[in-house]
VEXDREN-2710 file (C-alpha; in Angstrom, 1 decimal):
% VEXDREN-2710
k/r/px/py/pz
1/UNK/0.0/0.0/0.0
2/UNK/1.2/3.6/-0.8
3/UNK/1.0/6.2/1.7
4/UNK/2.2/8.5/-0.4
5/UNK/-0.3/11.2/-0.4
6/UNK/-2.8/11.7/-3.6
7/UNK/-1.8/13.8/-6.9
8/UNK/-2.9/17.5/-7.4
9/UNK/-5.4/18.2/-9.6
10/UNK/-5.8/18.1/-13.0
11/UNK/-6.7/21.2/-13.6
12/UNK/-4.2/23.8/-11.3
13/UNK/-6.0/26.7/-12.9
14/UNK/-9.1/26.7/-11.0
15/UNK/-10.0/27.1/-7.8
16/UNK/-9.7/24.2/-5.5
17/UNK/-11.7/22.6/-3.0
18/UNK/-10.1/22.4/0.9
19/UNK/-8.7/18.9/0.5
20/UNK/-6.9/19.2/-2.5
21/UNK/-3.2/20.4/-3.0
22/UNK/-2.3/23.8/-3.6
23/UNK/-3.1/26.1/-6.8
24/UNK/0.0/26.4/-9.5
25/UNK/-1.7/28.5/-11.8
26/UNK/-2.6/31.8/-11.7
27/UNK/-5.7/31.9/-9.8
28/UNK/-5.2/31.3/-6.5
29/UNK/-7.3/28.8/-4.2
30/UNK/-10.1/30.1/-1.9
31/UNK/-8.2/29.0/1.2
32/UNK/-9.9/26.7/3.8
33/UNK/-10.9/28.7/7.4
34/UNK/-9.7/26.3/10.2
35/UNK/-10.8/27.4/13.7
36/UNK/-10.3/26.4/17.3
37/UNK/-13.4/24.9/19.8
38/UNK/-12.1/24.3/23.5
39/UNK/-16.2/23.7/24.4
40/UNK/-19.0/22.5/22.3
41/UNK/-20.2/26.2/22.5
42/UNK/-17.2/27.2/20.8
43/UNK/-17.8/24.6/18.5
44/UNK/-21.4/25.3/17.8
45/UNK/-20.0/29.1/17.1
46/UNK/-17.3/28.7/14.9
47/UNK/-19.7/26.5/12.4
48/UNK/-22.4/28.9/12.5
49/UNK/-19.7/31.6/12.3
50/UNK/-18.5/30.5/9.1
51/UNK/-15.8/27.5/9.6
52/UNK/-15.1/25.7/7.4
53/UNK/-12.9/23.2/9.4
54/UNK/-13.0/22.9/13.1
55/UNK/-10.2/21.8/15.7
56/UNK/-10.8/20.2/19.1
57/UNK/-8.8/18.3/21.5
58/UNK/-9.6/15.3/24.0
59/UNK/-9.7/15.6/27.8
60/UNK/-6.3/14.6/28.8
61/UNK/-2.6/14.6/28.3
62/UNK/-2.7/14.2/24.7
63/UNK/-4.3/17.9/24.2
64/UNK/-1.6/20.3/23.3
65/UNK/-4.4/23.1/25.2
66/UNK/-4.9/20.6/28.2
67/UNK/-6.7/23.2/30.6
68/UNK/-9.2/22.3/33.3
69/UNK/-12.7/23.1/32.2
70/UNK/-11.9/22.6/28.2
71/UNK/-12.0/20.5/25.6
72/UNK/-13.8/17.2/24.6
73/UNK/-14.6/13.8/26.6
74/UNK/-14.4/10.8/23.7
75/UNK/-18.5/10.8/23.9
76/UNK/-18.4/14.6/23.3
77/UNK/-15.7/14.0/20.3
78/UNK/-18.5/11.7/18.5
79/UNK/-20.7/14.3/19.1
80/UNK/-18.7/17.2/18.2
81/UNK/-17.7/15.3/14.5
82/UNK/-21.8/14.7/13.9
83/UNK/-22.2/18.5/14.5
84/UNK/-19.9/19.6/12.1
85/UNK/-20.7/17.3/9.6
86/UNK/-24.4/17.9/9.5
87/UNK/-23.1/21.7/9.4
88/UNK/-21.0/20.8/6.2
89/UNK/-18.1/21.6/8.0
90/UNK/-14.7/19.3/8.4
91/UNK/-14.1/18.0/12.4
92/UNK/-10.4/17.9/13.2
93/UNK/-8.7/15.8/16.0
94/UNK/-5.7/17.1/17.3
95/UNK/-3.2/14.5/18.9
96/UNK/-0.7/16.9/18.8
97/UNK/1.4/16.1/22.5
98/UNK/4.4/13.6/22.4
99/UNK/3.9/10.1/24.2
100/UNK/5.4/9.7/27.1
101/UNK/7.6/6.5/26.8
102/UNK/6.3/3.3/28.3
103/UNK/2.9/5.2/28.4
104/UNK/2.0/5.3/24.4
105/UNK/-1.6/3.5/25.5
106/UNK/-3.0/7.1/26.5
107/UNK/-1.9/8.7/22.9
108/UNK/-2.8/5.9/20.8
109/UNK/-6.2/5.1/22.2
110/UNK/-6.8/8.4/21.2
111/UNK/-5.6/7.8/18.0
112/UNK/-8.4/4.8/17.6
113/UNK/-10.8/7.2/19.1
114/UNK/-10.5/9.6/15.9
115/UNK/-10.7/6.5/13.7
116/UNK/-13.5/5.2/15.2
117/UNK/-15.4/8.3/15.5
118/UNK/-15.0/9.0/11.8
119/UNK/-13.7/12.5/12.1
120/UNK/-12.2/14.4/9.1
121/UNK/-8.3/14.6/9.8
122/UNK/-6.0/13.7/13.0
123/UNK/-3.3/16.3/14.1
124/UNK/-0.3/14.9/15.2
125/UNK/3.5/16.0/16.5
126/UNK/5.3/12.6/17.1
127/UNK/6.8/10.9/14.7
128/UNK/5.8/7.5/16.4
129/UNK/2.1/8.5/16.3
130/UNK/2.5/9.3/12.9
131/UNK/3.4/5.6/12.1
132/UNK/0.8/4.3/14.5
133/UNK/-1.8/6.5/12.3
134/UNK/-0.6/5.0/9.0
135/UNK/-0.2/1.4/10.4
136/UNK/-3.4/1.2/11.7
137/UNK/-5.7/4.0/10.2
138/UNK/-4.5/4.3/6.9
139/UNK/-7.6/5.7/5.7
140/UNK/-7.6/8.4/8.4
141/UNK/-6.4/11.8/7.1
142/UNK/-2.7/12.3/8.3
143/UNK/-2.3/16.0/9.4
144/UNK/1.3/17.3/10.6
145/UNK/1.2/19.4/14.0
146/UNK/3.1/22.8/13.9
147/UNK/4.6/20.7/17.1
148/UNK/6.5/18.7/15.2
149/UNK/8.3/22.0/13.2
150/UNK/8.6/20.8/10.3
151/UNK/10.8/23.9/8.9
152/UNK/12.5/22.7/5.6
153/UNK/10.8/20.7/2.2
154/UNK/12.9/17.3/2.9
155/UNK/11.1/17.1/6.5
156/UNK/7.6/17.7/4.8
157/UNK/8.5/14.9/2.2
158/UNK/10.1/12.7/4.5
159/UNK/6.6/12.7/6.3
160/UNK/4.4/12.5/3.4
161/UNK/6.6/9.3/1.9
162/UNK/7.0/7.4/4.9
163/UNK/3.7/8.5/6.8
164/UNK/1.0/9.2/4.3
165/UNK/1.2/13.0/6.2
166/UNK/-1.5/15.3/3.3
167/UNK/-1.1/18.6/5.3
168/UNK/1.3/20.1/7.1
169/UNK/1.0/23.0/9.7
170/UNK/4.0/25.5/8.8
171/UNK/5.8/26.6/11.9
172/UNK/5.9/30.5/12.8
173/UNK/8.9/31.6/11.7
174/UNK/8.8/31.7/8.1
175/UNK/8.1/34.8/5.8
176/UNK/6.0/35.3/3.3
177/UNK/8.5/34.4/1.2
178/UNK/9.6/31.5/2.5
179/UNK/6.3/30.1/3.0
180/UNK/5.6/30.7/-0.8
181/UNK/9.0/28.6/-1.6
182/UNK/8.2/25.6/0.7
183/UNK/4.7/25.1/-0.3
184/UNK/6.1/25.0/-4.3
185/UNK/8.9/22.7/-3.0
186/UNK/6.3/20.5/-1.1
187/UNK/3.6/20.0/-3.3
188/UNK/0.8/17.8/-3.6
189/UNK/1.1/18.3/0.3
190/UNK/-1.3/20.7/1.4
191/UNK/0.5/23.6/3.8
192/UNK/-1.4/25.7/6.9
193/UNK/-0.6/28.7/8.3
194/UNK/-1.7/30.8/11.3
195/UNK/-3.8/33.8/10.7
196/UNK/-5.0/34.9/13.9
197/UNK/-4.5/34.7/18.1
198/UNK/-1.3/34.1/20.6
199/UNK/1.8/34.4/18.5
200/UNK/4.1/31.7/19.9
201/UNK/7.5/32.3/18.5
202/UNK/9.4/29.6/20.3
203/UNK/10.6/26.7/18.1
204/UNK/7.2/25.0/18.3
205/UNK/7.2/21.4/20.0
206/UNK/10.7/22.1/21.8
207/UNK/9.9/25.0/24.0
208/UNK/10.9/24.0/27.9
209/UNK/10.4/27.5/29.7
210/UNK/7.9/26.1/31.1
211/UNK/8.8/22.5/32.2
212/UNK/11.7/24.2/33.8
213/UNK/9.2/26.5/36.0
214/UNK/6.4/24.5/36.7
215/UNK/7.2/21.1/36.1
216/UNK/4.7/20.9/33.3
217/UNK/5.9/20.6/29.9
218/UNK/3.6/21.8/27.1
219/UNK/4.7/19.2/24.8
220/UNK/4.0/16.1/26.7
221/UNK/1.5/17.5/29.6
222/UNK/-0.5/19.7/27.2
223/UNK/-0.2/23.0/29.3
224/UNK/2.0/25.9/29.2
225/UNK/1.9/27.8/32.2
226/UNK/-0.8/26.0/34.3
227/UNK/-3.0/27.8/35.9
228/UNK/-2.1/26.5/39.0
229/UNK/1.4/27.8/39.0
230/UNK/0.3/31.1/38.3
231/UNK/-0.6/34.1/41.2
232/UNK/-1.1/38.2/41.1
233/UNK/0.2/39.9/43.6
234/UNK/-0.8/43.3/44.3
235/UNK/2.1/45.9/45.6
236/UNK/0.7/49.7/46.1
237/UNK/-0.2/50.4/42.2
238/UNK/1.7/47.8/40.9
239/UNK/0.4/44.4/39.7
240/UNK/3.3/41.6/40.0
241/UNK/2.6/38.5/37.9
242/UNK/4.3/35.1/39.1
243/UNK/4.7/31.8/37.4
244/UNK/6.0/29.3/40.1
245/UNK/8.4/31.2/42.3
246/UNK/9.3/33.4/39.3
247/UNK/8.2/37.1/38.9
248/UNK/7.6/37.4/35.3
249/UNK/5.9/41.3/35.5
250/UNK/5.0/44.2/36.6
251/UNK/2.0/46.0/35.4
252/UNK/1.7/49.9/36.5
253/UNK/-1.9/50.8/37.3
254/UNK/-2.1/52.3/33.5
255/UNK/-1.2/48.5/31.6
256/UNK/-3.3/46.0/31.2
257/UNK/-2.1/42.4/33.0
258/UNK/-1.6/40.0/30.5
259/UNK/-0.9/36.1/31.5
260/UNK/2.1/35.0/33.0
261/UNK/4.0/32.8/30.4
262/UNK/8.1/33.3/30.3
263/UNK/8.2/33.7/26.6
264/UNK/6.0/37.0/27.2
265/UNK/8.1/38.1/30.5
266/UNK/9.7/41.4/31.2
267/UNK/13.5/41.1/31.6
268/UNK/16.6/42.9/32.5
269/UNK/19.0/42.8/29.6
270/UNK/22.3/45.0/29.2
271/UNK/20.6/47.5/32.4
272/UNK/17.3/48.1/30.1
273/UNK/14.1/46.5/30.8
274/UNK/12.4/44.5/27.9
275/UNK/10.0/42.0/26.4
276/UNK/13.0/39.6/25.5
277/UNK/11.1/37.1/23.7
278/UNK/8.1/38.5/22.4
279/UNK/6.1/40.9/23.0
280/UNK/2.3/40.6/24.2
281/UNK/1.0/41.3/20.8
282/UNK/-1.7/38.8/18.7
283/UNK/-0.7/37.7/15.4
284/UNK/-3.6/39.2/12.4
285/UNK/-2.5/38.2/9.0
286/UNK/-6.0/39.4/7.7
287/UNK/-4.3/42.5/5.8
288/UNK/-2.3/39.4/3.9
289/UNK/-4.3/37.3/3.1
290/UNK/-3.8/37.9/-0.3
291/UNK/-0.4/36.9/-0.4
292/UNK/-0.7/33.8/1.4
293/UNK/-3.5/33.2/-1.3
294/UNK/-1.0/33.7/-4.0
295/UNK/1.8/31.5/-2.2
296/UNK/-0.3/28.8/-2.6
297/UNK/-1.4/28.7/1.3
298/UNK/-4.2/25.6/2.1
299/UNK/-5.5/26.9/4.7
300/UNK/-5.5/29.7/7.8
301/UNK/-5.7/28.0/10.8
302/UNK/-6.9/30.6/13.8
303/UNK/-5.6/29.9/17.3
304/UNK/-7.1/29.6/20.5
305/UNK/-9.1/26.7/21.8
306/UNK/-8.8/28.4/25.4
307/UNK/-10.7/31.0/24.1
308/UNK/-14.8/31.6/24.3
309/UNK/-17.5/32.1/22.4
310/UNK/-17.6/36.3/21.8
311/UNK/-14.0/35.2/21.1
312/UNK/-14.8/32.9/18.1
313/UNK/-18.0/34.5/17.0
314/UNK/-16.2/37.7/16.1
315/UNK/-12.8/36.3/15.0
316/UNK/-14.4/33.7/12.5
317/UNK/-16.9/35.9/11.5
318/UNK/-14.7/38.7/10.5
319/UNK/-12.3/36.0/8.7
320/UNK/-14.9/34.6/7.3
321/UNK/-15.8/38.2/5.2
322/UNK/-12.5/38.8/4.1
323/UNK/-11.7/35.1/3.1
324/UNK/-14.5/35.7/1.1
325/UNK/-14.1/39.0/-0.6
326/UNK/-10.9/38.3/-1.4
327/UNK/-12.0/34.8/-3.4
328/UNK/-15.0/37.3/-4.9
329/UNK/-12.3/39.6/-6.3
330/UNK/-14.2/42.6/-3.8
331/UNK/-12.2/44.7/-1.4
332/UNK/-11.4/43.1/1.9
333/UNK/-13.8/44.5/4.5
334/UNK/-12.9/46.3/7.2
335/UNK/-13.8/44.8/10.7
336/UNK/-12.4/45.3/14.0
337/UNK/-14.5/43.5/16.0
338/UNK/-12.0/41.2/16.7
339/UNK/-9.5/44.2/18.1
340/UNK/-10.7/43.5/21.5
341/UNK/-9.5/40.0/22.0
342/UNK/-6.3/40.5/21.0
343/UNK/-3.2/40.2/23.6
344/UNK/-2.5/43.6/24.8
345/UNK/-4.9/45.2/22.5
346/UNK/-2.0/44.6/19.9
347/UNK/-1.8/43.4/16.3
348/UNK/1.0/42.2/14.2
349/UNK/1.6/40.2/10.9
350/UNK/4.7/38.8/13.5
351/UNK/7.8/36.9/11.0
352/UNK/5.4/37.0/7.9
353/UNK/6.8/40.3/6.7
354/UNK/9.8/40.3/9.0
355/UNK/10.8/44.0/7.9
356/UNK/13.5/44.2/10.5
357/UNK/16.0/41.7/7.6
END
């Protein structure tokens, strides 16, 4: 059996549907709209919002947004893939933590779960789930995690020969440019991007900040910076946020508080205080969108299955418009309803442009 994944199409001149490989012609594709659902609410909103794939996680470990109150028992997972498909939109699984060794049962129960439950694609990181999905599950669709960072063509192509892998999720830290060269270089294989939400710049499915903190490492536990390793502590007019024993700001009474993850701390550097890392900023690619089109770009994927339902409901929704004024030829609206939910009441288009080379 082949797991090599399917040819383009025939025609590369028109317009493609979401599960086919990227356009080569001179019209680009109308690019699928992939959005997050921590609760069935979520879910519910994002398909009436305008999805037109959904992404959801199980209740556990193997939930790269493993946060009490969220996500998706295996029940709610068969019920959550009936939803979207009555809706006409595509469920997504995402099995996107690594095993822990000795302890694979967890991740690859989940794994038969998404088979059994008949949803659309599986999201995974490890490279041992990825054989596990085309050993057993041939016939589910093979999606490629932004955890696993796949950053060059010979990784994409190693996965898609070996694994069956028919999308990959490109990590952040390419530009425009270099997005538009891989996903030439990697075709048939479909390639996603981020469009929208927390703008993680580490090197995706190796970050450790956390595990070093808190004991709790995203990659394998699911959470970075658990909530319960996180505290505000008020000093006159200053707001101190702590992860572990660790101050990671200070908010005057002016600033608005944002979450306590390291990546997003203040530091000291060279005797001048900083955002080191990154600043606390949400990535919107909407003024792009274009580009990505023309790079041959699958599909946007929006981040944040932590987030609510106001949260969806106006991200999607405005996503949806432009996404579909830009496939109409018409001028991309202009929405900022979802200006509220961004981090720090921030926007940038983060590496994509990278103006600073």
């Amino acid at each position: 059996m082949s797991l090599a994944p399917t040819a383009p199409p025939a025609n590369d001149t028109e317009p493609t549907g979401p599960d086919t490989g990227p356009t080569t012609g001179k019209t680009p594709r109308k690019m699928e709209l992939v959005c997050p659902a921590g609760t069935m609410t979520a879910l519910k909103t994002a398909a009436e919002a305008g999805a037109d794939a959904i992404y959801f996680g199980f209740r556990d470990r193997t939930n790269a947004r493993n946060f009490p109150g969220l996500n998706f028992t295996a029940a709610e997972a068969e019920e959550a893939v009936a939803l979207c498909k009555a809706k006409g939109v595509n469920p997504m699984v995402a099995v996107n933590t690594y095993p822990v060794a000795g302890h694979e049962k967890l991740w690859h129960d989940a794994v038969d779960t998404v088979a059994r439950i008949g949803a659309h694609a599986i999201i995974v990181a490890d490279i041992g789930l990825a054989a596990y999905v085309a050993e057993k599950h041939p016939d589910l669709r093979l999606h490629l995690s932004v955890q696993a960072s796949a950053s060059n063509p010979e990784a994409v192509a190693y996965y898609a020969e070996t694994f069956g892998v028919q999308r990959v999720v490109l990590p952040r830290v390419f530009s425009l440019e270099e997005i538009r060269d891989i996903t030439a270089a990697v075709a048939p294989v479909e390639t996603e991007v981020f469009v929208f939400g927390g703008l993680c710049v580490m090197a995706e499915g190796r970050c450790s900040l956390s595990a070093y903190v808190t004991g709790c490492s995203p990659n394998k536990d699911g959470a970075c910076s658990p909530a319960s390793s996180v505290r505000y502590v008020q000093q006159d007019d200053v707001l101190i946020s702590k992860l572990g024993d660790y101050t990671i700001n200070r908010f005057e009474a002016d600033e608005d508080a944002g979450y306590p993850t390291l990546c997003k701390g203040r530091y000291v550097v060279n005797g001048e205080e900083m955002y080191l890392f990154e600043d606390p900023a949400s990535l919107d690619a909407t003024p792009i969108l274009g580009e990505l089109a023309e790079a041959g770009v699958a599909a946007l994927k929006v981040e944040g299955r932590q987030r609510g339902k106001a949260y969806v409901q106006a991200v999607v929704g405005s996503l949806r418009q432009s996404i579909d004024s830009l496939a109409s030829g018409a001028a991309t609206p202009s929405d900022d309803k979802a200006t509220a939910f961004m981090e720090g009441l921030k926007r940038t288009q983060g590496v994509y442009r990278r103006d600073w080379r």
